[in-house]
Every structure is written in C-alpha cells, then in structure tokens.
C-alpha positions in Angstrom: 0.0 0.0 0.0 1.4 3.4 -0.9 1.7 5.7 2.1 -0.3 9.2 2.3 3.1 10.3 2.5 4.1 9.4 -0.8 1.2 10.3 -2.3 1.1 13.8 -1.3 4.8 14.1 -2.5 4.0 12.5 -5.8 1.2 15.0 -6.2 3.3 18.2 -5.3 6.1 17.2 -7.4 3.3 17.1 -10.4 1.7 20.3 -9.7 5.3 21.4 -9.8 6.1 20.4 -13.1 2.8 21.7 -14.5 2.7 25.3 -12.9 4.3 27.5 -15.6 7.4 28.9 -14.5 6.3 33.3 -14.7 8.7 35.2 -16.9 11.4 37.5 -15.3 9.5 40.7 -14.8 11.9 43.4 -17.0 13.3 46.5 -15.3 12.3 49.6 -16.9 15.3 50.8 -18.4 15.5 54.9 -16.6 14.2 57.5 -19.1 17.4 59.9 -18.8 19.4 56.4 -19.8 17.0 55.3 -22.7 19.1 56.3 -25.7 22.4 55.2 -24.2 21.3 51.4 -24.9 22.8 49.4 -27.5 22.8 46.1 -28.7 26.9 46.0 -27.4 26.0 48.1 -24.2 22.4 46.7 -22.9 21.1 47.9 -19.4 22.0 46.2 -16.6 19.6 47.1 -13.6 22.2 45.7 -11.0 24.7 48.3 -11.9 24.4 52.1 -10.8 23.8 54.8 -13.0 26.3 57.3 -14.0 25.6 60.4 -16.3 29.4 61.6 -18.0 29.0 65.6 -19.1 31.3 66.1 -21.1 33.2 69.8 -22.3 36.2 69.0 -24.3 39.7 69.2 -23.2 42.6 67.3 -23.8 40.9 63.8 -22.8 39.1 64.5 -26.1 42.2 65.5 -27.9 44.0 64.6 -30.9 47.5 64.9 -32.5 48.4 63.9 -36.0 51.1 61.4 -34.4 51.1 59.1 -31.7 53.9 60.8 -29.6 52.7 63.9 -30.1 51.9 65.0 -26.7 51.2 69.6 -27.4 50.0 71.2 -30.2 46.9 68.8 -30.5 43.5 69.5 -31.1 41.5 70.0 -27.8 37.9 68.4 -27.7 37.7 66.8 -30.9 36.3 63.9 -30.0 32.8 63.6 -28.8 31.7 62.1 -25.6 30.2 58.9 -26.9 33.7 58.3 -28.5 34.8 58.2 -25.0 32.6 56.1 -23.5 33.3 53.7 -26.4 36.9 53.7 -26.0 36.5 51.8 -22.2 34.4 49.2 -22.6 35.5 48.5 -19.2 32.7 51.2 -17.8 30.0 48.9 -18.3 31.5 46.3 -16.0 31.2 49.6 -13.3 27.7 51.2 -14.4 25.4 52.1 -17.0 26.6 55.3 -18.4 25.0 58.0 -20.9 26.8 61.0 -22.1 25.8 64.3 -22.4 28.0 67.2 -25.0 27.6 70.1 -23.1 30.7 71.8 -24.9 33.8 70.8 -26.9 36.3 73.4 -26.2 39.5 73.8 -24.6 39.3 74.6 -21.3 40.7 78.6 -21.6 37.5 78.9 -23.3 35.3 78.0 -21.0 32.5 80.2 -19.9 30.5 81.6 -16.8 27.5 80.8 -19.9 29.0 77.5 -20.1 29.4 76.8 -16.8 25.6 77.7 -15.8 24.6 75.9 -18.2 26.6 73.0 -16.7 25.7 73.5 -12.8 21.8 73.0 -14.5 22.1 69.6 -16.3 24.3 68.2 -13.6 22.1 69.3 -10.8 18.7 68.1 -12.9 20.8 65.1 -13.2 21.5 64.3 -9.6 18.0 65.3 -9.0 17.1 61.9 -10.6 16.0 59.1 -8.5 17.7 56.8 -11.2 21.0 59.1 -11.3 24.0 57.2 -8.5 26.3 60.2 -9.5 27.7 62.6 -11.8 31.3 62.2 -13.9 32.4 65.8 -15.8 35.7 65.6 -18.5 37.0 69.0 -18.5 40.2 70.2 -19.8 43.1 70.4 -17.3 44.2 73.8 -17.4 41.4 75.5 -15.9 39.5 72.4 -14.6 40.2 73.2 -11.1 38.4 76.9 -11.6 35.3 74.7 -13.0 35.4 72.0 -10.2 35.5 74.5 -7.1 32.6 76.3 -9.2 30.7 73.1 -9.1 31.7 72.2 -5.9 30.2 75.4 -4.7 26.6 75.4 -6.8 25.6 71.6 -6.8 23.4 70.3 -3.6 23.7 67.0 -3.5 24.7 64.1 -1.5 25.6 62.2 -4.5 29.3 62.1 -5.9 30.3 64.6 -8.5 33.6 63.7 -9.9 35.7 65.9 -12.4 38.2 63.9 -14.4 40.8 65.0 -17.2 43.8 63.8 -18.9 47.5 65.8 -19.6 47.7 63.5 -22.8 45.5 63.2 -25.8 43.3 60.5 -26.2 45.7 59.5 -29.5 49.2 59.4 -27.6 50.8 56.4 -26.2 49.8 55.5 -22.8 47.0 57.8 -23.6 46.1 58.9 -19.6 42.3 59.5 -20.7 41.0 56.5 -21.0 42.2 55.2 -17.1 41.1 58.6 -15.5 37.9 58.2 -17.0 37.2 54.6 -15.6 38.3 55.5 -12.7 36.1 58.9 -12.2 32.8 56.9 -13.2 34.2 53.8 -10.4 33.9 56.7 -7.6 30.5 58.2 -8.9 29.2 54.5 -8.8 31.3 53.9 -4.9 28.2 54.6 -2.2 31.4 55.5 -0.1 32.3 58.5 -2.2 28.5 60.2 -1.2 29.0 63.3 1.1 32.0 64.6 -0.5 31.6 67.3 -2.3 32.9 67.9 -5.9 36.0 65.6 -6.8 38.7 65.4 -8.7 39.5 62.5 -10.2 43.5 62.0 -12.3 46.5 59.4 -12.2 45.2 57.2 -9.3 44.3 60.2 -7.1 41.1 61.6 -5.5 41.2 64.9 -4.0 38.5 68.1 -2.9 37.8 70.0 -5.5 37.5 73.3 -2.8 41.5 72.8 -2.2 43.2 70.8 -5.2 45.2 72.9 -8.0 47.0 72.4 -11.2 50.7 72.3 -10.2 52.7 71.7 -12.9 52.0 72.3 -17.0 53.6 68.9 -18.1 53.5 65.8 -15.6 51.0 63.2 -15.3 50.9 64.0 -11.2 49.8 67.7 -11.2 46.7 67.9 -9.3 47.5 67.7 -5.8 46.7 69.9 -2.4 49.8 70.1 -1.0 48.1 71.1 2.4 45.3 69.7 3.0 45.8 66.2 1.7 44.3 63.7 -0.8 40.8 62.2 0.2 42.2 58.7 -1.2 43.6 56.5 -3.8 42.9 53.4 -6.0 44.0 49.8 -6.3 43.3 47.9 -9.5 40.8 50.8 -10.4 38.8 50.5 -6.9 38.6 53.6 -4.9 40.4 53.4 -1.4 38.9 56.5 0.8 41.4 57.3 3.5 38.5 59.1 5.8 34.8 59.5 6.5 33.2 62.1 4.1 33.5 65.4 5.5 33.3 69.4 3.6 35.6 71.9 3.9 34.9 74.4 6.8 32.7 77.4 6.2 31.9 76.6 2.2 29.5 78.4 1.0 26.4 77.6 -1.7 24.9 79.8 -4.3 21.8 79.0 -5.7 22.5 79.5 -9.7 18.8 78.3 -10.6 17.8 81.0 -13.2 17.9 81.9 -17.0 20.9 84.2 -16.6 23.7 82.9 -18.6 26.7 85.4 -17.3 28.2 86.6 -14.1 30.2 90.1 -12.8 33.2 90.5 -13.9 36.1 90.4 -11.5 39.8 90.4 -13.2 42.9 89.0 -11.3 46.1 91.3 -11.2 49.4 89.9 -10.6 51.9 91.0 -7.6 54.6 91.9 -8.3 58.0 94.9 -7.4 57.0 97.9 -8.7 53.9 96.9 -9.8 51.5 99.4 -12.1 48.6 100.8 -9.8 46.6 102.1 -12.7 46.1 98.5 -13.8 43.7 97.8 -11.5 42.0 101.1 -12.7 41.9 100.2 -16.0 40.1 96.7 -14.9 37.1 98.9 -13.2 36.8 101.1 -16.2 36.6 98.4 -18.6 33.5 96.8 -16.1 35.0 94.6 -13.2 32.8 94.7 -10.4 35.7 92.8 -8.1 39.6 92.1 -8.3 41.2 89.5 -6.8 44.9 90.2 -6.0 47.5 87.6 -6.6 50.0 89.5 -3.7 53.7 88.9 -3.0 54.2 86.6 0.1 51.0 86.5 2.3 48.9 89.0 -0.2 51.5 92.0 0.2 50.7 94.9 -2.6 52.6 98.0 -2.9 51.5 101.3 -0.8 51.1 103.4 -4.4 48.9 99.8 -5.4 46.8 99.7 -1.9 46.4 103.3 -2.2 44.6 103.0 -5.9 42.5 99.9 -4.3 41.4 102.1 -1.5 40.3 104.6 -3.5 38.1 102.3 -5.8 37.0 100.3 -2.8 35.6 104.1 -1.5 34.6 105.9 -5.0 33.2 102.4 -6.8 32.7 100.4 -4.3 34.8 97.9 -6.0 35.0 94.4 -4.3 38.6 93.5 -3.2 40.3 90.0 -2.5 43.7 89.6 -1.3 44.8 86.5 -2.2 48.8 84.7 -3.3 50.7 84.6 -5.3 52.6 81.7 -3.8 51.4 78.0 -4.6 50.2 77.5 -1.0 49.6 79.3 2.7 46.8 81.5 3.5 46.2 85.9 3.6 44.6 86.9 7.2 42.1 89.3 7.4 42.6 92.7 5.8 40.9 94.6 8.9 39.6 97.4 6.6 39.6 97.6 3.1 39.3 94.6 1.1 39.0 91.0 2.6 41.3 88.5 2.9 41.0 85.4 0.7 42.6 82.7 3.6 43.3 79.6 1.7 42.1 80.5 -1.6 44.4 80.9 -4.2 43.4 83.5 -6.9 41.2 81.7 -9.5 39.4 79.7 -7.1 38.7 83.4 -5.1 37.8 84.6 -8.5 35.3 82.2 -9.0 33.8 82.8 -5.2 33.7 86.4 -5.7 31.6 86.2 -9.0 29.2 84.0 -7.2 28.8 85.9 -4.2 28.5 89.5 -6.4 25.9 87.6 -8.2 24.3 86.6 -5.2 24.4 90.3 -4.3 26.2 90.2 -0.9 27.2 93.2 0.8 30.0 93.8 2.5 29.5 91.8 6.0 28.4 88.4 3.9 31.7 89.0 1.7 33.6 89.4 5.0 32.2 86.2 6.2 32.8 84.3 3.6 36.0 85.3 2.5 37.7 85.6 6.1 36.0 82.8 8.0 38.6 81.0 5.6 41.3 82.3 7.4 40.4 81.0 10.6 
C-alpha cells in the first residue's frame, strides 16, 4: 500500500512540473538612460547609474602622431567616443553622455558653466541618477570643479576627471582617469564629499586641489590639505569619512541668466602698475582678486589706488597669493582676505557671491572665515 506520504509528494512534485514557470518581470530601463542602450552596451539594472558631461579638453584631444603629446586639437572627439573607448565602464555602471561643450578649457564660460551647474544638478536630482562624472580640460579644470563644488546640492558624488595627454598618444592617460572617475560616482562610499577630482590614481577636494605643474602626469594635488584617497586595480580606497571643507558656501544658480560680474585678477609683483587695477574697473570689473607677493602683500602706491576704488566704486577686493600654498589673514579694513584661496578659485567665489548680491558683511564672512 502506498503511504499518504508518498502520495502527497508525488502529487506536489506534479503540480510542480505543471505550474508555468512566470517570466522574469523586465526592469524599466531609466528614461534619462533610454538612448544610451545598444545592442553591445544593454542595461544592466544591477549596476548604478552614472551620467558623464562632457566639455572637451585634452581627454578629447587629438594629435596627428602618436607621440605627439602639445600642439593637438583640444575636444575633438565627442563624448560617446569616449565612452566607447573603455568598454570596461560597463563592468562599473550604466553610463549615458551628455555634450555640453567641446572646447578647450581657456575657453570656458561663466555661460557654459551655468549651463553646466543646470544639467548636472537636474541630473543628480534623478531618483535613477547614483552620481555625476564631468571631463574638463586640465588647465582650468580646477576653476570649474571649485565652481561646481560650490553650486551643486547633493549628497551624491560629483567627480571631475581629465587627462594631460591626448586621447591618441601612447599610454594615452584619458581613458584610465575616466574609468576611474565613473568607479567613484558608482562607490556609495564616495556620497557626502563634495565635488572631486579625479587624475593618475588620485582623489582629492575640488574646494583645495590645483594644477601644479604644465607637463607631468601627477599635477593635481593639495599640497596642504591632503588627498581624500587612492585606488587599487581601479577601486577607490577613501582614507576618511566624508567630511566638507569648513565654512563653504552655496549659491543657488537656478535661473535663465547665462553670465556673471566680472572680477579680473592682477598679478603682484616689485614695482607693480597701480593704474592697472583702474583700467580693470573702467573696462567693467565689479571685483579684483589680488594675486599678492608673500601672504597677499601689494605695494603702498597699489593699496592706495584699491582704496580709493573700494571708496569711490565700491569695488569688491580680495587679497589673495601669489605663492602656490599658505593662506592671507584678514585685511581689517579695506578689502578681505582670501585665507586659503588661491586667486582663481577666489575669482570664482567672488563672482558667485557678487551675483548673489552680498554686501559687505556676507563678503567678509565668507572670504575671512577662511582664514580662521
């Protein structure tokens, strides 16, 4: 006799076999990612998303010869021909690219950089959106990432990457930084940073890291205040919890305005012409920054011309250095002192905060809580 046991076995392993088996429900594929699928690139819903904006540079250069490392074309290629170029990305995320300029980066823009701060910001504003990768152009990629780093809110990483070789040299540096920079915008662990830069195994602040040197691979470093952490075999190692800089400042640049003041940088120096800083107010700066000798030193004939267009045009005056590193104290009266700015990153925080239309105790504030 068979056993009710074995019967009721028998019976469920039957129904088994005859219940259908349902169909793997698909994931909607994000809107904002819908065009970036291919046939050689399909969405993967178990990998983060990670929007690249792209403006040109030399990670988008190219030379009419392999060892041809100046002279080249800056941002001729496009972004997608970037993202084809690493393959490797898709192991990390699903990335889309957005051209939001091809230039070099002398050339680019407050315009551009609006324009910029808006499509990155409506990017991180996605739910679908892990973080944010920008390719800039080295030489004035640090002015752009402390601009970024001062007009995004967000939680989620914002990584600025670039290369100091063209994408058609020999050991081409692009193509690396570029994994790597999309590997921390994916990383959970690189949330609460701030804006990042991202070149030759390095992560650093974009509030403290400058170009230091026109040629070499290592250039972007801050000397002072540290790197925030390195990578091994293209993972991110984070040598601390996330933490900001002290005292930075936002600036809502939500808006339809595509320019900002004008505020011109003069360059200390012996005997130094004051009327140059005239000629800057009379051709339309609202502010000057002052790259000074030592700790922001200017000459008396020079301090006596900026006190007079501080008084007559109520001119807005940073001190700032000239040397790579170190901080200027509070001026105490006229002007303000820029603490640990250098000049093109107290450039870009006066234009914001002129645009913003502070007044003279909100300049103060900002500009000298940085020097402690």
């Amino acid at each position: 006799m068979v056993s009710f046991k074995l019967l009721a076995l028998g019976l469920s392993a039957c129904l088994t076999a005859a219940s259908p088996v349902p169909p793997p429900v698909p994931v909607p594929v994000p809107e904002a990612f819908r065009l970036s699928v291919r046939d050689d690139r399909p969405f993967n819903a178990s990998l983060p998303n990670v929007t690249i904006f792209a403006t040109g540079g030399t990670i988008a250069g190219s030379a009419a010869s392999s060892d041809q490392t100046t002279g080249y074309q800056a941002g001729a290629l496009g972004v997608d021909v970037l993202i084809d170029a690493v393959p490797q990305l898709w192991n990390v995320s699903n990335v889309r690219g957005v051209q939001v300029a091809n230039v070099g980066s002398p050339s680019i823009t407050p315009a551009i950089l609006l324009n910029l701060t808006r499509q990155v910001q409506g990017a991180l504003d996605d739910p679908a959106c892990a973080g944010v990768v920008v390719t800039h152009g080295t030489d004035t990629l640090e002015e752009s990432a402390f601009f970024l780093d001062l007009t995004l809110r967000s939680e989620k990483p914002v990584v600025v990457v670039g290369a100091m070789r063209p994408a058609t040299a020999i050991s081409a540096d692009g193509p690396m930084n570029l994994l790597a920079a999309v590997t921390v915008a994916a990383d959970p662990a690189a949330r609460g940073r701030g804006a990042m830069i991202v070149l030759n195994d390095r992560i650093s602040s974009a509030y403290f890291t400058t170009k230091t040197n026109a040629n070499s691979l290592d250039t972007f470093r801050s000397a002072e205040q540290g790197f925030l952490g390195f990578f091994v075999d293209i993972q991110p190692k984070f040598y601390s919890t996330p933490s900001l800089p002290l005292g930075r400042p936002y600036f809502d640049v939500a808006g339809e305005y595509m320019s900002l003041p004008e505020v011109d940088i003069l360059y200390g120096h012996e005997a130094l012409n004051p009327a140059l800083a005239e000629a800057a107010v009379q051709s339309g700066a609202k502010g000057l920054v002052l790259a000074g000798m030592g700790a922001g030193g200017w000459t008396d004939p020079g301090n006596e011309v900026i006190e007079r267009l501080v008084k007559d045009n109520g001119t807005a005056v940073v001190y700032s250095r000239r040397p790579a590193d170190g901080y200027v104290e509070p001026t105490g009266s006229v002007g303000y002192g820029g603490g640990f700015l250098n000049p093109q990153k107290a450039r870009i925080m006066l234009q914001l905060a002129l645009n913003a239309g502070y007044g003279d105790a909100q300049l103060r504030q900002i500009f000298e809580f940085n020097s402690l």
